[in-house]
Every structure is written in C-alpha cells, then in structure tokens.
C-alpha positions in Angstrom: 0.0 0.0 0.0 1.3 3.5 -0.3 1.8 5.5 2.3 -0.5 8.4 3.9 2.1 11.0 4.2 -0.6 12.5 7.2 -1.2 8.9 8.4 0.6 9.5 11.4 1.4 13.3 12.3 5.4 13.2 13.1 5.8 16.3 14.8 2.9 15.5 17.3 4.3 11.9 18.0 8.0 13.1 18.2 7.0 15.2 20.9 4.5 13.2 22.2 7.6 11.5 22.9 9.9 14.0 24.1 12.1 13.4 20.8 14.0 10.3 22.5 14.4 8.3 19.4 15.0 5.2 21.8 11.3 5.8 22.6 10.1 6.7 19.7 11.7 3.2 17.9 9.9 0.8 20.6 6.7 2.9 20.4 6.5 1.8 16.6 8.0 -1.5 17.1 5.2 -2.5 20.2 2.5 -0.8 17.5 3.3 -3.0 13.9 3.2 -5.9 16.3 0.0 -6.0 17.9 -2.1 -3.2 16.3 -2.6 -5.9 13.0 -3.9 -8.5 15.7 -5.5 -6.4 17.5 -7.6 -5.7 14.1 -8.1 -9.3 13.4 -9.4 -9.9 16.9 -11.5 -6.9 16.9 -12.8 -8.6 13.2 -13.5 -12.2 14.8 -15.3 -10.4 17.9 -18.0 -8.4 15.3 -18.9 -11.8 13.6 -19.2 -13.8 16.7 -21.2 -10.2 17.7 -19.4 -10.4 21.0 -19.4 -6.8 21.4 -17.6 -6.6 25.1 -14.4 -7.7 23.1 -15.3 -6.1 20.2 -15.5 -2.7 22.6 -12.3 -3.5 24.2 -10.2 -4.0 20.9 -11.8 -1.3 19.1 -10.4 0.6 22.6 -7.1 -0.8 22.4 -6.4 0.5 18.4 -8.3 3.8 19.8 -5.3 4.4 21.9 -2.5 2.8 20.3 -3.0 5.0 17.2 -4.1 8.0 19.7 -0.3 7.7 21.4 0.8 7.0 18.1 -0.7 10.6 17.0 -2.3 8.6 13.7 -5.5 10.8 14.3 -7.8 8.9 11.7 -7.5 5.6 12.8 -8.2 6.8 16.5 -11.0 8.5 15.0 -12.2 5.0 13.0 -11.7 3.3 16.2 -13.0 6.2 18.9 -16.4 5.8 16.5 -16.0 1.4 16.5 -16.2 1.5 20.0 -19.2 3.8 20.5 -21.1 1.5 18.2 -19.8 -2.2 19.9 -20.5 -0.6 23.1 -24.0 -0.4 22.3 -24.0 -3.3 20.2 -24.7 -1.2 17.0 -23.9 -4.1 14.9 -23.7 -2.1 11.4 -22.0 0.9 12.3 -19.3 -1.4 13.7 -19.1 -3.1 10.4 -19.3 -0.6 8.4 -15.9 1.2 10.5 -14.2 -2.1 10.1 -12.6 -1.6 6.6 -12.2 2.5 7.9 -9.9 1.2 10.7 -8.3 -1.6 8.3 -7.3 1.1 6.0 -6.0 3.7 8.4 -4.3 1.0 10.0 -2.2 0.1 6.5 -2.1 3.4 5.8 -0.2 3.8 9.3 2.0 1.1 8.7 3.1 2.0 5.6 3.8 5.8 6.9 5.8 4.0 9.8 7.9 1.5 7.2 8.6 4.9 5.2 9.8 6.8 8.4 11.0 3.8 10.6 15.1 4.8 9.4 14.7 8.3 10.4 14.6 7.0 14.2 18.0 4.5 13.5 
C-alpha cells in the first residue's frame, strides 16, 4: 500500500515523545506488532457479535493510534467502540474496513519513516 504522508502526524508523536528516538523506535515496534492482531481480533469479535471484546479491541487500536498521533484511525476506532459498546452491529461493520485502511495506511507511513529514528 502507499503511504499516507498525514497517516501519522510526526511532529505530534515526536513530541508526544519528548524526541528520544529510543522511545520513539519501541513505540512503533510494540505498535506493527500488535495493532494488525488487535484488528483481526476486533474482526473475529463483530462476527461472533461479542461486542464486550469487540468494545475492548476497538479501545485498544483507539489508543495505540491516539499515542501514536495517527489521528484517523483513533478516530475509526473512537467511532468502532461507541457503536460495539451499544451493540450497533452495522456501524461497527461498516468502521471495520475505515480502521483496516487507516491501519495500512499507518503502517506503511511508519515503514517509510522507521530509518529516520535509527
């Protein structure tokens, strides 16, 4: 996929992060590890319509993108777990391929900027 070039807003999440490149590297590392798994287990939880998980997941890529300052996937995910939490069964669904594409947006926009952190 091509990158987002506003998929995740650098200056935000560089200071987010007090510019400590350390930081900043594990803070993308712990995020392309589980924020794809989190996606697929938010997935599962919709068509099993167990919407306590699918809440909780949708909560978990809410603030791993919010830390991560990649503002339209919190937003995707912010709206995902309004709608599980009141078992809104098509708004959920119709945010899942939202969050899957802010999501590859965000990991492409963090494979393009990963070197700049060494």
């Amino acid at each position: 996929m091509e990158s987002n070039p506003t998929a995740i807003d650098w200056p935000d999440f560089e200071a987010r992060c007090l510019h400590d490149a350390e930081f900043i590297r594990e803070m993308l590392e712990i995020f392309v590890k589980i924020a794809p798994q989190t996606l697929v287990t938010l997935q599962a939880a919709v068509a099993a319509g167990d919407w306590p998980t699918a809440r909780r997941h949708a909560h978990t890529l809410k603030g791993s993108a919010a830390n991560l300052s990649a503002h339209a996937l919190r937003d995707h995910a912010a709206d995902a777990e309004f709608a599980a939490d009141n078992a809104d069964e098509q708004s959920v669904i119709a945010k899942l391929p939202l969050i899957s594409f802010a999501l590859d947006a965000s990991l492409a926009n963090i494979a393009e900027n990963r070197a700049r952190f060494g």
